[in-house]
C-alpha positions in Angstrom: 125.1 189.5 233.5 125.2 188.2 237.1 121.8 189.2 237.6 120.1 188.0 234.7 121.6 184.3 235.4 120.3 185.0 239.0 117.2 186.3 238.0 116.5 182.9 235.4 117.7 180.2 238.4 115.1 182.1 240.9 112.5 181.2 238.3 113.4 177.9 237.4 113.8 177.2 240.9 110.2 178.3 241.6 109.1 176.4 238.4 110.5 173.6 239.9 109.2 173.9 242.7 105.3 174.3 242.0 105.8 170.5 240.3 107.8 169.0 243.4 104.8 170.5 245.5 102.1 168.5 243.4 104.2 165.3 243.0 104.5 165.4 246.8 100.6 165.8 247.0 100.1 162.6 244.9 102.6 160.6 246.6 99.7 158.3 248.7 97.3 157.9 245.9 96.4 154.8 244.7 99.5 153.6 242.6 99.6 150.2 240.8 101.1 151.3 237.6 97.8 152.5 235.5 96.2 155.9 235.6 99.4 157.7 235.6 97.8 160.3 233.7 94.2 161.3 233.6 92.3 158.1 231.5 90.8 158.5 227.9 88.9 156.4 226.0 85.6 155.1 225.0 82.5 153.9 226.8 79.6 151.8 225.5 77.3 153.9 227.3 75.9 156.4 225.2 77.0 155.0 221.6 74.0 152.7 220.2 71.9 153.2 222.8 70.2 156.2 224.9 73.0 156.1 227.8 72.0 152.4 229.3 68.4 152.1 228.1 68.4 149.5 225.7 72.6 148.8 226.5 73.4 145.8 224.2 77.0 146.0 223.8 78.7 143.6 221.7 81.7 141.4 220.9 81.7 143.2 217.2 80.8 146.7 218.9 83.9 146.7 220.9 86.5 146.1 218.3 84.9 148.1 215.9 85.1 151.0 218.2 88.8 150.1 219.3 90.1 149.6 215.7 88.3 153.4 215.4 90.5 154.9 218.4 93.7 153.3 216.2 92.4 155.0 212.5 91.2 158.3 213.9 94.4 159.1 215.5 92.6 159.2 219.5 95.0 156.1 220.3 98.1 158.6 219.4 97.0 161.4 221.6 96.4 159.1 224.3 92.8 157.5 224.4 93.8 154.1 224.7 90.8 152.6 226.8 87.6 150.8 225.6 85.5 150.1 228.0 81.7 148.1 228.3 79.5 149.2 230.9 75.9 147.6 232.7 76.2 145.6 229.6 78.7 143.0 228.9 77.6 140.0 231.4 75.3 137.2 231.3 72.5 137.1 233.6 74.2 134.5 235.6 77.5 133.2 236.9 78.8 129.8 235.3 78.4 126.3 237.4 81.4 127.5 239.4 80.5 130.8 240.8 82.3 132.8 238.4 81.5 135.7 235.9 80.8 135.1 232.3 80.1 137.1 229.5 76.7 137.3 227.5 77.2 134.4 225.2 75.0 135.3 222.5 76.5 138.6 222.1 80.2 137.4 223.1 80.8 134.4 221.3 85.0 134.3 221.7 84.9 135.0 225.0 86.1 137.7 226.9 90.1 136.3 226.5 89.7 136.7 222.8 88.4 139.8 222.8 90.9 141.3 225.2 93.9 139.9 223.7 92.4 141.8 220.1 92.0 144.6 221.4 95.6 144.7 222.9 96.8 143.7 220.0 96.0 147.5 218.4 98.3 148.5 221.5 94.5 149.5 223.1 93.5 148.5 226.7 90.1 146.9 228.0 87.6 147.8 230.5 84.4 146.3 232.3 81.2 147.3 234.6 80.7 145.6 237.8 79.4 146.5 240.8 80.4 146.4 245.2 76.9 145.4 245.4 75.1 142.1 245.2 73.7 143.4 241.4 74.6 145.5 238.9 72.3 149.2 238.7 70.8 149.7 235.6 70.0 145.4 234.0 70.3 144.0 237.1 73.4 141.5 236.4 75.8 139.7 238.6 77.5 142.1 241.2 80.8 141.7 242.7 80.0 141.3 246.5 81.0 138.3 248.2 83.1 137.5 244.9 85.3 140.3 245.3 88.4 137.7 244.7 87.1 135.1 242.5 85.8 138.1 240.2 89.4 139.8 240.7 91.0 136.6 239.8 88.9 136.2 236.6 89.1 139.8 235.0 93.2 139.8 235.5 92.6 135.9 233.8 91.0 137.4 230.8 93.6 140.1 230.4 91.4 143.2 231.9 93.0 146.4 232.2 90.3 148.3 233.2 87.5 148.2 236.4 84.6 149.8 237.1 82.8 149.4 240.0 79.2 150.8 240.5 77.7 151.3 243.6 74.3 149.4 243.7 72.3 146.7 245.8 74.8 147.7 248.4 74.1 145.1 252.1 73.8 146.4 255.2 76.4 146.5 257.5 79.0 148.1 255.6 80.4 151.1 254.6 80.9 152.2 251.4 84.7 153.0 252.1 84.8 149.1 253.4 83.5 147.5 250.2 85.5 149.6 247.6 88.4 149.2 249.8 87.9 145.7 249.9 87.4 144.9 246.1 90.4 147.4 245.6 92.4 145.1 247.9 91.3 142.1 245.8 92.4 143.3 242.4 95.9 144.2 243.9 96.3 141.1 245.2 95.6 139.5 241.5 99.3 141.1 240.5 97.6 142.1 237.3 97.8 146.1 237.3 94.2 147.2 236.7 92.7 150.7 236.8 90.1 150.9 239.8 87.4 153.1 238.7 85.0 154.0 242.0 81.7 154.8 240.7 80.7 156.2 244.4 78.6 158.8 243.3 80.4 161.2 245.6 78.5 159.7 248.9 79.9 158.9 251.8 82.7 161.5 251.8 84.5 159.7 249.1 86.1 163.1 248.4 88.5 162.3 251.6 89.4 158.4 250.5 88.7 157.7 246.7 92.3 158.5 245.3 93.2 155.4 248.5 91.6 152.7 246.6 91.4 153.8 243.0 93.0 155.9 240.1 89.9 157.7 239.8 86.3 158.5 242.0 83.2 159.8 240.9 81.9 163.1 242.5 78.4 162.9 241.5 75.1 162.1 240.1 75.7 159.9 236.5 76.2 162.8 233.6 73.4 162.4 230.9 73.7 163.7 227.5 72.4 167.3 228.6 73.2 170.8 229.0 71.1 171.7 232.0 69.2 168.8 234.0 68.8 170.5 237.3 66.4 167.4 238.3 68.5 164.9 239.5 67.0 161.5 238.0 69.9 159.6 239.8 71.6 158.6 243.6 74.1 160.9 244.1 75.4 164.8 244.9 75.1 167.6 243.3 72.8 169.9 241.5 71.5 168.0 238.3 72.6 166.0 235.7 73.4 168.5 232.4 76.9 169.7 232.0 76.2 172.9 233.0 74.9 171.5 236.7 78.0 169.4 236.8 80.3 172.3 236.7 78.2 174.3 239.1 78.7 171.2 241.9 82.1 170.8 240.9 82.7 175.0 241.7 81.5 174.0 245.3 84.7 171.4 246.0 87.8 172.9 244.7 89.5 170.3 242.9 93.0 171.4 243.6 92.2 170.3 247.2 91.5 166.1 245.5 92.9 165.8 242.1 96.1 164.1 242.8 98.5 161.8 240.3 96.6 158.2 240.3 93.8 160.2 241.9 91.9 161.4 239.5 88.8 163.4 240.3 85.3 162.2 237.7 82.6 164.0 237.1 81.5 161.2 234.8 81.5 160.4 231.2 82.2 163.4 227.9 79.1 163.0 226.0 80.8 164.8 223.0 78.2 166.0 220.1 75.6 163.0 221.4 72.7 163.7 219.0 70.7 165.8 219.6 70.7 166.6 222.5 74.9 168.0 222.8 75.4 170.0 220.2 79.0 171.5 219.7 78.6 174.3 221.8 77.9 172.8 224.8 80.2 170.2 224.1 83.4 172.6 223.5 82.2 173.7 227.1 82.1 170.4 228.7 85.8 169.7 227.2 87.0 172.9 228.4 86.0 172.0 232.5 87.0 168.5 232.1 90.1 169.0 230.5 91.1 171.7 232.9 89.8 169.4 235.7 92.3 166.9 235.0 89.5 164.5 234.8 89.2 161.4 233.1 88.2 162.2 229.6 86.0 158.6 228.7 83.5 159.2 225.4 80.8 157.6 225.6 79.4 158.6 222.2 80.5 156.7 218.6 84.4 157.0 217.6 83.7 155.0 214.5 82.4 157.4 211.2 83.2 160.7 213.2 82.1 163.7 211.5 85.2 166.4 211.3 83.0 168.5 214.0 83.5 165.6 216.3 87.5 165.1 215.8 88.0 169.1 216.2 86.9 168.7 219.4 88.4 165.6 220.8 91.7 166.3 219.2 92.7 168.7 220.2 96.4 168.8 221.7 96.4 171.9 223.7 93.1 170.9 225.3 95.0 167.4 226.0 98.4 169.0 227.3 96.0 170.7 229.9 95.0 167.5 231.1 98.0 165.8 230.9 99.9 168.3 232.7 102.8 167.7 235.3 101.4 169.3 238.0 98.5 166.7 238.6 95.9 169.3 239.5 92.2 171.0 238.7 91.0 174.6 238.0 89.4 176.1 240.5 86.5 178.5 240.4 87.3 181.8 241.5 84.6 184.0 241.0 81.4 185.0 238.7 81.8 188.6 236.9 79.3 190.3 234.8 76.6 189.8 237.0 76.7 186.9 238.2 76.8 185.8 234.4 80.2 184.8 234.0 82.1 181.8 235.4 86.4 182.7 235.6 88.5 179.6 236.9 91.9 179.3 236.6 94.9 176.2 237.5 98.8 176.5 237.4 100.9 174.7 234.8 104.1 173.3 235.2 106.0 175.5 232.6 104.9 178.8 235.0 101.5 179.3 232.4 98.8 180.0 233.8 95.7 178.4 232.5 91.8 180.4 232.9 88.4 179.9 231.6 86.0 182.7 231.6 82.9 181.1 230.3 79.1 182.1 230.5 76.8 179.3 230.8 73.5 180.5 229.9 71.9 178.6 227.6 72.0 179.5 224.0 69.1 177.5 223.0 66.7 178.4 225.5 67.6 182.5 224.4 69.2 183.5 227.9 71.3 186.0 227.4 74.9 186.7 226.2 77.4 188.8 228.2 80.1 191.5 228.5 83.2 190.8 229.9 86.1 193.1 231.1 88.4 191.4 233.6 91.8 192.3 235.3 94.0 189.0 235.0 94.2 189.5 239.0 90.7 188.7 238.6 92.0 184.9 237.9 94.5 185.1 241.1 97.3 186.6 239.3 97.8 189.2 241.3 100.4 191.7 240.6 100.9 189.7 237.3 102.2 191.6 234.1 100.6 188.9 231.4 102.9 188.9 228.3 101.4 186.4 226.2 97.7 184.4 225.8 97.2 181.4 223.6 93.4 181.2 222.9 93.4 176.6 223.0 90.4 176.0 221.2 91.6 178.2 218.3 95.1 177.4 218.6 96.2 180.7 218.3 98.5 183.6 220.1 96.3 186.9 220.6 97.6 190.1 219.2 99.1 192.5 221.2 96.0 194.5 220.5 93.5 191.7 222.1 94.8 192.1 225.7 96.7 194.6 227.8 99.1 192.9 230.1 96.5 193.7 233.1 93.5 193.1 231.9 91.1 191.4 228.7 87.8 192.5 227.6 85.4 190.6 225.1 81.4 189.6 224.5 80.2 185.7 225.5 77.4 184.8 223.7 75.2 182.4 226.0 77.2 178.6 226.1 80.4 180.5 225.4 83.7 179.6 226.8 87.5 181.5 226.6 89.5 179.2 227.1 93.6 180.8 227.2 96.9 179.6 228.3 98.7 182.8 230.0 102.6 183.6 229.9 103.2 185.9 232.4 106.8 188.2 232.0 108.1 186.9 235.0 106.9 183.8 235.4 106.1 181.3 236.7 102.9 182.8 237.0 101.9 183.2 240.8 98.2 182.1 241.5 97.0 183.8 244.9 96.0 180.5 246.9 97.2 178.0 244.8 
């Protein structure tokens, strides 16, 4: 009896532990009372429009798409953001310097449309820029306003900032203007979530999670799987999914991803038609739910097919996000040739959480893949696995699915496992984590 109360204390202690070590690695993030948990939402970006081409937002656009967060459920499961991006402003500032909406397609003001949208218990988010000008229409940027602008989005009731990183002047560094307009919005008193769009220049790896909640790590995301040819400013390898997760293999996001300090690979651009279909959508949920990455749509909430709300409700996906030890999967090693992807990230119960996903591409006929791994092959080494919950299916495997060393199974190209682990002793011990 004595040593099986011994035996549970030693692992709630080291339970206990792995979450004091993560809240200890977020304690000098940037903390103003938003972004306590990975941000969800909606974007304008990619709803009406091919991702910024023709980007008309609206007055009417906005709360139809936050009334939609509120009747789909999304508010309830935490995406409680809409945000307008390169879209929202008028081409010039009013006689008194300051920022204004486009009138035409704004007609209340931004006030009104902020207090609406709170009133459905939703929060509200606009596109600016460190810059002189705005990237993609060419619209008022923040620079040398960085206080008047801060000033008028916490007037209007903003809860939300993104700041781009265009017509940047010379003579200072990019850490220097973000950390300047981050300074600014503090100062406001209004508590507003900092969104760096740096691209991942300039190192911002080291110093986002200083001056915002969350930091881009590269090129802008378009609505692809694989887009090797970057057509944007930025790192990495392309601009598909499938590039994205490639870079994001390179950084090891248990190093950045921090409480308030949220690492972003840029927007989900769930089932965007045609170009995403649900295959390579469920595989760019999986990475950036197991990312802990901000998890902003910028495809249509409103009239979503049952496709779409499988995928974006899902709550085990979400509780991987949301979990309490503020961290991201890492990529540990390719299997099967070189085929196969297998990444893996602690919870804070003791689970274990590992993808093993091939990304081939399904529609261009590259080929599918056989799989046999050793859970040690995740990190788990000298692990006895007693349990695996497959999250996209929502179900426990049988006993005859898995052995308690080892799984074995077929990915079809675009495929993704994506399993929660129980290990018999836990919490399960991830070599290097």
């Amino acid at each position: 009896f004595l040593y099986f109360i011994g035996t549970r204390m030693r692992r709630a202690v080291a339970v206990l532990s792995i979450v004091a070590a993560f809240l200890a690695a977020s304690a000098a993030a940037y903390n103003n009372g938003r972004g306590a948990l990975p941000p969800k939402g909606w974007n304008t970006w990619c709803t009406y429009d091919i991702c910024g081409a023709i980007d008309k937002c609206s007055d009417a656009e906005v709360r139809q798409q936050a009334l939609a967060l509120v009747t789909t459920g999304l508010k309830d499961l935490g995406y409680d953001y809409v945000n307008m991006d390169d879209c929202w402003s008028a081409k010039d500032r009013d006689a008194n310097g300051n920022l204004q909406p486009n009138a035409e397609r704004f007609p209340f003001g931004m006030k009104a449309l902020a207090d609406y949208v709170h009133s459905l218990g939703i929060k509200i988010g606009v596109y600016t820029c460190v810059g002189t000008h705005t990237c993609r229409n060419g619209l008022p940027g923040s620079f040398g306003h960085y206080e008047q602008d801060a000033a008028q989005l916490a007037a209007w009731g903003i809860d939300f900032v993104k700041s781009d990183n265009c017509n940047r002047p010379s003579g200072y560094s990019e850490t220097e203007l973000y950390r300047n307009f981050s300074t600014a919005l503090n100062a406001t008193g209004r508590p507003m979530l900092f969104s760096l769009c740096e691209w991942g220049d300039d190192d911002v790896l080291s110093w986002g999670h200083k001056y915002g909640q969350m930091f881009r790590v590269q090129m802008d995301h378009l609505p692809l799987y694989n887009l090797p040819l970057p057509l944007a400013a930025g790192k990495g390898f392309g601009q598909g999914t499938r590039n994205i997760i490639d870079y994001v293999a390179t950084i090891r996001p248990s190093s950045f991803v921090r409480q308030y300090g949220w690492l972003d690979p840029d927007f989900l651009m769930t089932l965007f038609w045609p170009t995403m279909t649900e295959r390579y959508s469920r595989v760019e949920l999986t990475f950036w739910s197991a990312w802990s990455a901000p998890m902003i749509v910028a495809t249509q909430i409103s009239n979503m097919t049952d496709e779409k709300r499988a995928l974006l409700n899902n709550s085990e996906i979400l509780a991987v996000n949301n979990d309490a030890t503020y961290t991201g999967a890492d990529f540990v090693k390719n299997v099967s040739g070189g085929a196969v992807q297998l990444w893996s990230r602690p919870m804070a119960n003791g689970d274990a959480v590992v993808i093993i996903a091939n990304l081939n591409d399904y529609l261009w006929k590259e080929p599918g893949a056989s799989v046999a791994v050793q859970w040690a092959d995740f990190g788990l080494v000298g692990e006895s696995v007693s349990a695996v919950r497959d999250l996209w299916e929502q179900r426990n495997l049988a006993p005859t699915e898995f052995t308690n060393t080892s799984y074995s199974t077929y990915l079809n190209a675009t495929e993704v496992r994506y399993f929660r682990v129980t290990c018999a002793e836990p919490p399960c011990s991830l070599a290097g984590r």
